[in-house]
Z-matrix of the N, CA and C atoms (Angstrom, degrees):
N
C 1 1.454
C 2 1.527 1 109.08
N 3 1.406 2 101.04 1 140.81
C 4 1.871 3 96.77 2 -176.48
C 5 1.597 4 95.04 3 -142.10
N 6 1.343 5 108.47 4 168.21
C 7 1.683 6 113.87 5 -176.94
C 8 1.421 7 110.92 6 -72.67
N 9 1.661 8 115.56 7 132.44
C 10 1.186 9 113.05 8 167.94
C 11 1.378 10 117.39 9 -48.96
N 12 1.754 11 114.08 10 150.56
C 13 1.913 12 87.45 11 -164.97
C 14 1.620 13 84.38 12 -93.93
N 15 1.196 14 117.88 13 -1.78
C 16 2.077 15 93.25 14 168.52
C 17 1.463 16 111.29 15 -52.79
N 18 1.328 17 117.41 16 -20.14
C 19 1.372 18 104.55 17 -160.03
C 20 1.818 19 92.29 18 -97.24
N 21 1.100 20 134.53 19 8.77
C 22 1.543 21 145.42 20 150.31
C 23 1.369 22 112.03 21 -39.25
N 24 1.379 23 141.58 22 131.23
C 25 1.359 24 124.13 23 147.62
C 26 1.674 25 100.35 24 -125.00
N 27 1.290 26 128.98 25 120.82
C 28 1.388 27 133.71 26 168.05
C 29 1.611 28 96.16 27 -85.38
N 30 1.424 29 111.90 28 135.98
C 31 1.409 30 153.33 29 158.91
C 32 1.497 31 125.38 30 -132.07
N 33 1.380 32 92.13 31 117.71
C 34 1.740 33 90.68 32 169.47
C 35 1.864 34 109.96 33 65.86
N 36 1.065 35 116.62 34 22.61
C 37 1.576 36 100.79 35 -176.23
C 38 1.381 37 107.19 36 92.61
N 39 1.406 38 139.58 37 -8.46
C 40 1.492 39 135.36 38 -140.90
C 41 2.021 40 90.42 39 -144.64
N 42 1.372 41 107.62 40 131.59
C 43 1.425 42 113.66 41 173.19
C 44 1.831 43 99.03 42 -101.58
N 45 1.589 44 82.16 43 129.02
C 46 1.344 45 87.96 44 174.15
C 47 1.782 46 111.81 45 -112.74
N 48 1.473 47 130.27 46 178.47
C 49 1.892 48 106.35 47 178.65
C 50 1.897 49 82.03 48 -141.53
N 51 1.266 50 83.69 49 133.05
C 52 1.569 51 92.27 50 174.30
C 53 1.941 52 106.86 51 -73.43
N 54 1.439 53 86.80 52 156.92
C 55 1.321 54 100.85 53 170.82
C 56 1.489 55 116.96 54 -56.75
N 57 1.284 56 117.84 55 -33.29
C 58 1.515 57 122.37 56 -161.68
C 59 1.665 58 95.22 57 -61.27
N 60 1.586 59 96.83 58 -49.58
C 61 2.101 60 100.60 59 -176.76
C 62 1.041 61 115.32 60 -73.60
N 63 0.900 62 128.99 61 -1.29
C 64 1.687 63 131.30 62 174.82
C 65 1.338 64 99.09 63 -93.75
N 66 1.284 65 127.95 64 -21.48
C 67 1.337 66 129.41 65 -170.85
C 68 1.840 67 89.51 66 -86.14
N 69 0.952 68 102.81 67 -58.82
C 70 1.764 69 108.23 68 175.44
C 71 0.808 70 126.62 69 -69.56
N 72 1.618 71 139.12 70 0.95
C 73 1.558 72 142.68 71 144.34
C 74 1.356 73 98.78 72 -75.26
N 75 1.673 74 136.13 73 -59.10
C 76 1.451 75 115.21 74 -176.18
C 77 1.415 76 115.63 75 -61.76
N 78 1.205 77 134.11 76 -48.25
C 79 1.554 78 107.47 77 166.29
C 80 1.295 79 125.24 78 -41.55
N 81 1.285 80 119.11 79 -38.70
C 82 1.783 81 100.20 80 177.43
C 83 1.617 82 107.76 81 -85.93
N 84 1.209 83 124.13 82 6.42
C 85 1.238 84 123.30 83 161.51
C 86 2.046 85 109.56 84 -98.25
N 87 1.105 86 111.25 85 29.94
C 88 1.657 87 107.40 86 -178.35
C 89 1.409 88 118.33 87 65.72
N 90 0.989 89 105.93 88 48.63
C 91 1.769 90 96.76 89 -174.24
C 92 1.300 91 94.86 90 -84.37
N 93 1.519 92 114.90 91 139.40
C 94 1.669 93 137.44 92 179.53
C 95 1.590 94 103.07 93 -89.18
N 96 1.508 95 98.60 94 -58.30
C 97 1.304 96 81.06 95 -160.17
C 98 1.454 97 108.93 96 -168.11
N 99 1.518 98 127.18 97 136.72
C 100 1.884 99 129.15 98 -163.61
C 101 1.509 100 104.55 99 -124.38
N 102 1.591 101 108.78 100 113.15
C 103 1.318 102 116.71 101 174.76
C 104 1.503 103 120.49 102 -109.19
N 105 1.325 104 132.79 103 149.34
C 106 1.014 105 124.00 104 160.01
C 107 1.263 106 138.55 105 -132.92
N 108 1.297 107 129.35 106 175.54
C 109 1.716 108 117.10 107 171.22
C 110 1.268 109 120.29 108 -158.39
N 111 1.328 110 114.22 109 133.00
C 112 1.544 111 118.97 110 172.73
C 113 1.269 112 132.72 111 -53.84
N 114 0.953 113 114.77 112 91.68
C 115 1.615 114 127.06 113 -150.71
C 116 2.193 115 98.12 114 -72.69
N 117 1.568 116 97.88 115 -47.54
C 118 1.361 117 122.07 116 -148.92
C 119 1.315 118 95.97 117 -112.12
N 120 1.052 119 147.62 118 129.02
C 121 1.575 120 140.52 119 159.67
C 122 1.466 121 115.23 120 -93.13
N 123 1.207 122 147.42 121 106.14
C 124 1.490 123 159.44 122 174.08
C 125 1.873 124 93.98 123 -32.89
N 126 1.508 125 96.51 124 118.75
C 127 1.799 126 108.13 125 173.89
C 128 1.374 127 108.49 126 -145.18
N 129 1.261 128 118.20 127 -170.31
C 130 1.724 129 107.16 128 178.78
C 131 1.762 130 88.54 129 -104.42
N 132 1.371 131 120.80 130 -13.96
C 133 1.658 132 115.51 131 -179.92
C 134 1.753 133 104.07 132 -78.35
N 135 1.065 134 124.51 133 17.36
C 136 1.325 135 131.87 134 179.60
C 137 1.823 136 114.35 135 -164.25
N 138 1.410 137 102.32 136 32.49
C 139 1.731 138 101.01 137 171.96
C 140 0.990 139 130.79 138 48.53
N 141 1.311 140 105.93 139 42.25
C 142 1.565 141 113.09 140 -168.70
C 143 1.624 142 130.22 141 52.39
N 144 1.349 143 110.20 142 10.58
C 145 1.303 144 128.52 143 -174.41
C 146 1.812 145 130.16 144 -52.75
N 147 1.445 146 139.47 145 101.36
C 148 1.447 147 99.04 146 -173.85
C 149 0.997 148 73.17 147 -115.85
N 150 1.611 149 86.28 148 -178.70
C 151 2.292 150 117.12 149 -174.62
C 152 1.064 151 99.14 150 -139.99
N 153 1.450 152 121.00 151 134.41
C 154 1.204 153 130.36 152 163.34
C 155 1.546 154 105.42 153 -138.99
N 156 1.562 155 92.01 154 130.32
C 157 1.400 156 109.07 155 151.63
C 158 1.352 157 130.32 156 -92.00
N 159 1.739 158 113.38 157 146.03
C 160 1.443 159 129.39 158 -174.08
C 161 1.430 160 115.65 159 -126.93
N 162 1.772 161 100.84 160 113.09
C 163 1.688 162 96.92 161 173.32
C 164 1.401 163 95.08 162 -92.53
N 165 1.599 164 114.36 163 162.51
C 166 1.384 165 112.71 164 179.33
C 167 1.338 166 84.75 165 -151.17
N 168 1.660 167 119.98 166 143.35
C 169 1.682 168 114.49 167 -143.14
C 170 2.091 169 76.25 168 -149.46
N 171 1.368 170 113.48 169 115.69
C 172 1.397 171 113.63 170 165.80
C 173 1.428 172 110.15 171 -149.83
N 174 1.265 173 127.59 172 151.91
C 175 1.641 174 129.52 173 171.43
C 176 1.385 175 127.56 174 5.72
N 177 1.462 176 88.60 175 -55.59
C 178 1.837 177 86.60 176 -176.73
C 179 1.564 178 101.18 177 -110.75
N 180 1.383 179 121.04 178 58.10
C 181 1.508 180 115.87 179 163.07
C 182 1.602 181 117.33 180 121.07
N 183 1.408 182 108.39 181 176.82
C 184 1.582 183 108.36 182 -174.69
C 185 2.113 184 94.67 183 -126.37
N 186 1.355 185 99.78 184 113.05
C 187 1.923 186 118.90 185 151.55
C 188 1.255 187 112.98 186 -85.06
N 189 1.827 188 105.69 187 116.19
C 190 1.290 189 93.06 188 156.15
C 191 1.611 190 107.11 189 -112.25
N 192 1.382 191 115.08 190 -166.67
C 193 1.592 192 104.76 191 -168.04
C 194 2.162 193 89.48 192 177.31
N 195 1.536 194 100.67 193 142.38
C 196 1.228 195 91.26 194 164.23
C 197 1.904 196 118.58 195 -129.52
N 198 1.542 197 105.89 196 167.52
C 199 1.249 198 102.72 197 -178.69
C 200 1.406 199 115.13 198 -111.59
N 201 0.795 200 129.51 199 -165.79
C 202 1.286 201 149.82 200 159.82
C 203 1.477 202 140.76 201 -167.58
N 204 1.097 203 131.21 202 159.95
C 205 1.387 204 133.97 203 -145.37
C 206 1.900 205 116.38 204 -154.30
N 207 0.789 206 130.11 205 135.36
C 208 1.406 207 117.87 206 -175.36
C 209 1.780 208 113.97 207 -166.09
N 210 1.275 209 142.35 208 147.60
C 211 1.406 210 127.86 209 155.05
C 212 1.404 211 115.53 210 -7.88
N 213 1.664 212 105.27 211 -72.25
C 214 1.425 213 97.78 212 177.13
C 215 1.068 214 144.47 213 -46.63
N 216 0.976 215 114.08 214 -38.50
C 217 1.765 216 142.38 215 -177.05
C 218 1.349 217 133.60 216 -87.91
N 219 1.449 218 116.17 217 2.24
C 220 1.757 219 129.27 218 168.19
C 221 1.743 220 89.70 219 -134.43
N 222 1.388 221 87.23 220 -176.70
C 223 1.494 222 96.64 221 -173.85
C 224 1.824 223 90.15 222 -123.88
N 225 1.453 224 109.34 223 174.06
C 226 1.214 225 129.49 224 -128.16
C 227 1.842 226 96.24 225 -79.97
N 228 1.066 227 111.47 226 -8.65
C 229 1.536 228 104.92 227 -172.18
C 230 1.520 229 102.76 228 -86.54
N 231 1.719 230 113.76 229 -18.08
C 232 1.522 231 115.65 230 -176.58
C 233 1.322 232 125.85 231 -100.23
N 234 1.640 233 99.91 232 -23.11
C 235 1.168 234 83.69 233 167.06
C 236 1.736 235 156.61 234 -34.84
N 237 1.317 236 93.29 235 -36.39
C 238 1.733 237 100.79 236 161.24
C 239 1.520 238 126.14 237 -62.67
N 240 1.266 239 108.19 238 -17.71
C 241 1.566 240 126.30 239 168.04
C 242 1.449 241 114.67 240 -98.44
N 243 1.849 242 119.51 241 37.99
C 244 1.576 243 95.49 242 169.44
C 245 1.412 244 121.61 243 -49.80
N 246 1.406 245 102.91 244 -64.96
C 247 1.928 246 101.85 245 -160.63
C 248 1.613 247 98.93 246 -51.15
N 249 1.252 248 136.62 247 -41.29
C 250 1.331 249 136.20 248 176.50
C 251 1.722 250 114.23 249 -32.22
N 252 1.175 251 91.98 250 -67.85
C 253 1.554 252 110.63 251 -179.93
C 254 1.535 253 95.22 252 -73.52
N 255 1.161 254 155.59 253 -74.10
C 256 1.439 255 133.44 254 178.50
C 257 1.563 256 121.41 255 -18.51
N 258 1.652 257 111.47 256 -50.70
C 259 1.094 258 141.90 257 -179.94
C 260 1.865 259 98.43 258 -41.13
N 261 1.520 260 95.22 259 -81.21
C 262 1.301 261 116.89 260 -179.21
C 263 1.509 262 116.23 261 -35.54
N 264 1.446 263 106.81 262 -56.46
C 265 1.441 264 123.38 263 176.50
C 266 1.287 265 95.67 264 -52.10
N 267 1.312 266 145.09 265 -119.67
C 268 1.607 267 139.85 266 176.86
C 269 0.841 268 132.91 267 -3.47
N 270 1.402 269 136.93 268 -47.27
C 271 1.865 270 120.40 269 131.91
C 272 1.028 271 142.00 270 -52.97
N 273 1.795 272 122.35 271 6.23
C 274 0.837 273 126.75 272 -179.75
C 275 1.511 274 106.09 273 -97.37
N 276 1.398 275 104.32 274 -44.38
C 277 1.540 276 120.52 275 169.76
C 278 1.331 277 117.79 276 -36.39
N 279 1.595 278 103.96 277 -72.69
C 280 1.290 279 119.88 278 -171.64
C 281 1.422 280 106.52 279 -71.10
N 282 1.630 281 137.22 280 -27.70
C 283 1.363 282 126.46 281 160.16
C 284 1.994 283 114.86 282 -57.33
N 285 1.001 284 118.33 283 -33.83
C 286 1.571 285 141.04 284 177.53
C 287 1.627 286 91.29 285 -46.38
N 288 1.442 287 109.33 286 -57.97
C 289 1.200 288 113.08 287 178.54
C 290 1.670 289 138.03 288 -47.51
N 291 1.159 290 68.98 289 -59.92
C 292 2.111 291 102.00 290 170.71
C 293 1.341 292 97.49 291 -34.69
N 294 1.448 293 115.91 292 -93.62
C 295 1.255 294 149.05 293 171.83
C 296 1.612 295 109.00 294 -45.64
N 297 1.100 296 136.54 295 7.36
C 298 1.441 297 128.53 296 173.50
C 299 1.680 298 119.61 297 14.97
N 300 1.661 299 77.63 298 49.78
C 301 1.899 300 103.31 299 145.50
C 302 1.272 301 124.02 300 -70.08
N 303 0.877 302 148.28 301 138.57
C 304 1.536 303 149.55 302 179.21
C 305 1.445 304 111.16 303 -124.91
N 306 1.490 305 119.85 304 1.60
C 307 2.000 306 125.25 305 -171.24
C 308 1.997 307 76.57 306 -93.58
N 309 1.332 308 89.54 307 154.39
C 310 1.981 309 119.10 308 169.17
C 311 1.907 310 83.64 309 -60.79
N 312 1.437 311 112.70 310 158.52
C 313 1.062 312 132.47 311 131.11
C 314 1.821 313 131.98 312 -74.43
N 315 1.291 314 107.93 313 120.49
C 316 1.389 315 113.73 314 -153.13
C 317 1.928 316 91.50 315 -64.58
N 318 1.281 317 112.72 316 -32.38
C 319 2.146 318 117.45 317 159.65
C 320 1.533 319 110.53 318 -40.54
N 321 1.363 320 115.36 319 -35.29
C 322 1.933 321 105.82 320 -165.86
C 323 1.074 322 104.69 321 -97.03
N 324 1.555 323 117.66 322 -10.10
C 325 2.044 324 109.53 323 165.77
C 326 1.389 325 115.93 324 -77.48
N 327 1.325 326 123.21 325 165.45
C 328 1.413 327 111.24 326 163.40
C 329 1.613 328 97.93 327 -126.91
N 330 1.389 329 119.95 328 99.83
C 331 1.370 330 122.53 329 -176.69
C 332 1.575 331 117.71 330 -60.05
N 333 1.477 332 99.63 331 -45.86
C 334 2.279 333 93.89 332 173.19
C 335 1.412 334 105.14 333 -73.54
N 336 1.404 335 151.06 334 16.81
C 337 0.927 336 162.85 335 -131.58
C 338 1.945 337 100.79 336 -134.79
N 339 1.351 338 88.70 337 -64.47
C 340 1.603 339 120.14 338 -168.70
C 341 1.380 340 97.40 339 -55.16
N 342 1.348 341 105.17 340 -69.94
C 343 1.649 342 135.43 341 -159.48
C 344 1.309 343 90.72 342 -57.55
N 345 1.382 344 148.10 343 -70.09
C 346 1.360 345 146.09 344 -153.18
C 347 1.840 346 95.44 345 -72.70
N 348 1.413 347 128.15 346 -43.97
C 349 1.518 348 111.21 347 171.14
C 350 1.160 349 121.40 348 -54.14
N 351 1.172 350 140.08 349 111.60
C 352 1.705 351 139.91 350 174.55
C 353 1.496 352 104.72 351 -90.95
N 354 1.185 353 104.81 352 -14.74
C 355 1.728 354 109.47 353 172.94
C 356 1.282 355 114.36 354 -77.40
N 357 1.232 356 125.15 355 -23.18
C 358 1.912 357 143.83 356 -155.37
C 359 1.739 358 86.06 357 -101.68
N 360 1.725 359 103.20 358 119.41
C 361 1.545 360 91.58 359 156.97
C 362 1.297 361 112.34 360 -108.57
N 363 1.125 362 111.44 361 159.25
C 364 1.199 363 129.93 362 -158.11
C 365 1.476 364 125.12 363 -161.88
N 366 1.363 365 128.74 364 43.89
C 367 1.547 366 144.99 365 -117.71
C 368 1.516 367 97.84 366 -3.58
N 369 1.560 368 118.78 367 -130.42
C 370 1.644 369 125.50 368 -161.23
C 371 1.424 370 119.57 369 -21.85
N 372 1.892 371 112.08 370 -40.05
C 373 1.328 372 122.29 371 -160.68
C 374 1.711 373 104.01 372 -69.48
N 375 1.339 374 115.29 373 -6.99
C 376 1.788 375 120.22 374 -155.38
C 377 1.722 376 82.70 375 -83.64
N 378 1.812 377 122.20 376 -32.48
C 379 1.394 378 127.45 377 -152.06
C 380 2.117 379 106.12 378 -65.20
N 381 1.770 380 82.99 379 112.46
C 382 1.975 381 71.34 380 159.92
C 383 1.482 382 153.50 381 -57.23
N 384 1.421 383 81.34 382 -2.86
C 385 2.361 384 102.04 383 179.56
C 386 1.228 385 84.94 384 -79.25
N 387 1.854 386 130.66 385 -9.88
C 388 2.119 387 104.11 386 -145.72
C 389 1.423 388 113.88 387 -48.93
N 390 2.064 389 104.05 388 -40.19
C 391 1.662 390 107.96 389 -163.59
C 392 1.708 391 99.38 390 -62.80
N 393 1.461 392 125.90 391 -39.57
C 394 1.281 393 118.84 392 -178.15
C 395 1.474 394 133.38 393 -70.38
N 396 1.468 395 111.00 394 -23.10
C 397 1.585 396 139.33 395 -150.24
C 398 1.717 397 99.80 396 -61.93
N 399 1.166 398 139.68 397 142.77
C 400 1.229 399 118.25 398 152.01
C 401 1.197 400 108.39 399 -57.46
N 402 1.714 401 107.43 400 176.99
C 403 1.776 402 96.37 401 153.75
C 404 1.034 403 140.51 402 -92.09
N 405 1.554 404 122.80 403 174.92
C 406 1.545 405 110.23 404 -164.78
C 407 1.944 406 100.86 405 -80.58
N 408 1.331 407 98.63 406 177.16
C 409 1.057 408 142.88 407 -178.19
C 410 2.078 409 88.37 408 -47.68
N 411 1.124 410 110.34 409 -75.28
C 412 1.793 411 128.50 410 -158.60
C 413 1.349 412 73.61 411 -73.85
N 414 1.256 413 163.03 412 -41.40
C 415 1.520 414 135.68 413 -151.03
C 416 1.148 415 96.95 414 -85.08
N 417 1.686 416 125.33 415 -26.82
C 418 2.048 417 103.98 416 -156.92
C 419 1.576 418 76.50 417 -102.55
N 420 1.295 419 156.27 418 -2.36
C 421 1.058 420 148.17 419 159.08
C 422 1.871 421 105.46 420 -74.25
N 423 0.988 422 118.64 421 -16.44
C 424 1.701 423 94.78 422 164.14
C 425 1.616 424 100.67 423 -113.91
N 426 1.156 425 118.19 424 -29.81
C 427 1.594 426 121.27 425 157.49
C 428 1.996 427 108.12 426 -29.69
N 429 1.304 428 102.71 427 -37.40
C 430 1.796 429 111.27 428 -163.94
C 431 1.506 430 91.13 429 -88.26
N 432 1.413 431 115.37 430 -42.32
C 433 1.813 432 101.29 431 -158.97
C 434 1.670 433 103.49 432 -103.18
N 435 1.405 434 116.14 433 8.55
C 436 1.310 435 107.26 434 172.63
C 437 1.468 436 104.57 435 -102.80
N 438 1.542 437 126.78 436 -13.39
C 439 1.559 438 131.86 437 173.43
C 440 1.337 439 96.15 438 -73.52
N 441 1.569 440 118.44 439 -37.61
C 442 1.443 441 112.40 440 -175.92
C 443 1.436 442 123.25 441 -69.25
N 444 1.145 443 117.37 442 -34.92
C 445 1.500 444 128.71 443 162.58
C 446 1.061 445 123.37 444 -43.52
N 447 1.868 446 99.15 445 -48.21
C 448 1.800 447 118.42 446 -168.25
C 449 1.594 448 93.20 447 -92.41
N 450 1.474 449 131.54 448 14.07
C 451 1.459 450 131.17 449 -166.83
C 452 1.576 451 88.57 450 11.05
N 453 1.367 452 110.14 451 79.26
C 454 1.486 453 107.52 452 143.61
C 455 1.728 454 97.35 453 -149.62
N 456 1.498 455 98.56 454 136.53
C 457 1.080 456 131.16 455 140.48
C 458 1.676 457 146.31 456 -8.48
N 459 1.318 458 119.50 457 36.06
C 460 1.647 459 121.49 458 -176.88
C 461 1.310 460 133.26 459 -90.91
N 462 1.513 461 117.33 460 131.69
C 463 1.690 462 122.70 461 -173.60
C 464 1.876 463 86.95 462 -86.89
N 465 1.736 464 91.45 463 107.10
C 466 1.894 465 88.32 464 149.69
C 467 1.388 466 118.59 465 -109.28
N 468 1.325 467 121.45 466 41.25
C 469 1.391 468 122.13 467 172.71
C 470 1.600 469 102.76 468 -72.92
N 471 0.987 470 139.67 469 -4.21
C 472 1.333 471 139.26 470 -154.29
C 473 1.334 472 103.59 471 -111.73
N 474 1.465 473 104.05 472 -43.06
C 475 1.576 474 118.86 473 -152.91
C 476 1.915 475 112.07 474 -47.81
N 477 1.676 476 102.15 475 159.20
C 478 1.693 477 78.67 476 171.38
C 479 1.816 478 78.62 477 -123.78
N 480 0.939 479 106.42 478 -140.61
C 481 1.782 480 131.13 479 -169.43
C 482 1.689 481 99.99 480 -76.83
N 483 1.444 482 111.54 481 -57.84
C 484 1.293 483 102.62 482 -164.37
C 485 1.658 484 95.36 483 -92.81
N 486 1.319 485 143.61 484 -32.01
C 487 1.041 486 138.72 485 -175.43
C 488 1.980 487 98.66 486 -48.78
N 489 1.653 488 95.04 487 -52.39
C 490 1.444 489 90.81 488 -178.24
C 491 1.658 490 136.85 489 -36.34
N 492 1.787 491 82.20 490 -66.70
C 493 1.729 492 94.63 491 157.83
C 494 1.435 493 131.40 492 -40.62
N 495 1.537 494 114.71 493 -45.35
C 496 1.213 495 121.29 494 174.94
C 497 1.708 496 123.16 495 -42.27
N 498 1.375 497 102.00 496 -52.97
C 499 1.268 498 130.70 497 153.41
C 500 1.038 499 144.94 498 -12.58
N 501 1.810 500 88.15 499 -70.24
C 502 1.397 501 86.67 500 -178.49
C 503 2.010 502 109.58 501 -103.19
N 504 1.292 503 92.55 502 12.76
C 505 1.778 504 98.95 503 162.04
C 506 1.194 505 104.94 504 -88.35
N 507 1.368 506 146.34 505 -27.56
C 508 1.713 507 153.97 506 163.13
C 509 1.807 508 96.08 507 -54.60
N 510 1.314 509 117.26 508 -86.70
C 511 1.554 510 115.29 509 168.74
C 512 1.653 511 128.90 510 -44.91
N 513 0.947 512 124.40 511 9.67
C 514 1.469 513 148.87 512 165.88
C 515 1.068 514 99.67 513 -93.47
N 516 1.635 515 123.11 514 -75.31
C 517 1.285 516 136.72 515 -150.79
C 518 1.736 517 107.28 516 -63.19
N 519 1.660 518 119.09 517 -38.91
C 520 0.924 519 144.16 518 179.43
C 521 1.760 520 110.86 519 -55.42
N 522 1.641 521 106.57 520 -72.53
C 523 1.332 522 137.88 521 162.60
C 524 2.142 523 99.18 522 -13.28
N 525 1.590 524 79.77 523 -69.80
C 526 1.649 525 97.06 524 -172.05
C 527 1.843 526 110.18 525 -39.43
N 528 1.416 527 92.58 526 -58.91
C 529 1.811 528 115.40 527 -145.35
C 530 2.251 529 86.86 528 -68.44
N 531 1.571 530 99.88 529 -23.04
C 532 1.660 531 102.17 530 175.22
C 533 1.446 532 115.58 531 -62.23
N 534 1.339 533 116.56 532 -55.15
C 535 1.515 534 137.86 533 -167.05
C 536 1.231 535 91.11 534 -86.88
């Protein structure tokens, strides 16, 4: 069994696998059953930080794995959802596991995050044109199949590099809140 490649998103040169297919490789691998717990509670004495741990319990064994979530670490539409996205992150991990995925979960990056550090390398995202750049090539290609998913409709004649990214963490975020 291998990941449907819909559940693929290429960015930047880099394959990322959404949570949703990782969720759909462990079912066809027997997954019983995904628990979690708030390890960390989000405070200003810890940076807004939460933790969550994820058991994930299927046929051949129990992954656990934890996430985390913070201001820093999502981009601006999630922030109101740390523990969510912590949540997410840690089942994503510990599903990664299950399924002996080895690609990032496209949930544990924070792409408007990336793009605004010019200090953070990160291949393309390290580039000083990024705020001007159009976008690449792999962005309006998941820009195309995540509108297609969301059958909606987008003009990227406009787009630059980071507008793109922005984007397609909004159409992610969207994608998610459907499924």
């Amino acid at each position: 069994m291998s990941i449907n490649e819909k559940f693929i998103i290429n960015l930047q040169g880099k394959s990322f696998v959404t949570y949703e297919g990782l969720l759909d490789l462990a079912h066809q691998k027997s997954l019983k059953s995904i628990q979690v717990e708030l390890i960390q509670v989000p405070s200003k004495d810890n940076n807004m930080t939460a933790i969550c741990k994820a058991v994930v319990v299927a046929e051949n064994g129990t992954f656990v794995d934890y996430g985390d979530a913070s201001p820093m670490s999502v981009n601006s539409t999630i922030q109101p959802h740390i523990i969510r996205m912590a949540s997410t992150r840690a089942k994503a991990r510990a599903l990664r596991d299950l399924t002996n995925v080895g690609m990032t979960s496209i949930e544990e990056i924070n792409i408007e995050g990336v793009s605004e550090d010019k200090n953070l390398e990160f291949d393309d995202f390290s580039s000083e044109d990024y705020f001007v750049e159009p976008p690449t090539r792999r962005q309006i290609e998941t820009i195309k199949k995540l509108s297609d998913d969301l059958r909606k409709d987008i003009d990227i004649t406009s787009l630059s590099k980071k507008s793109a990214g922005t984007l397609i963490s909004s159409l992610l975020e969207e994608k998610h809140k459907r499924h």
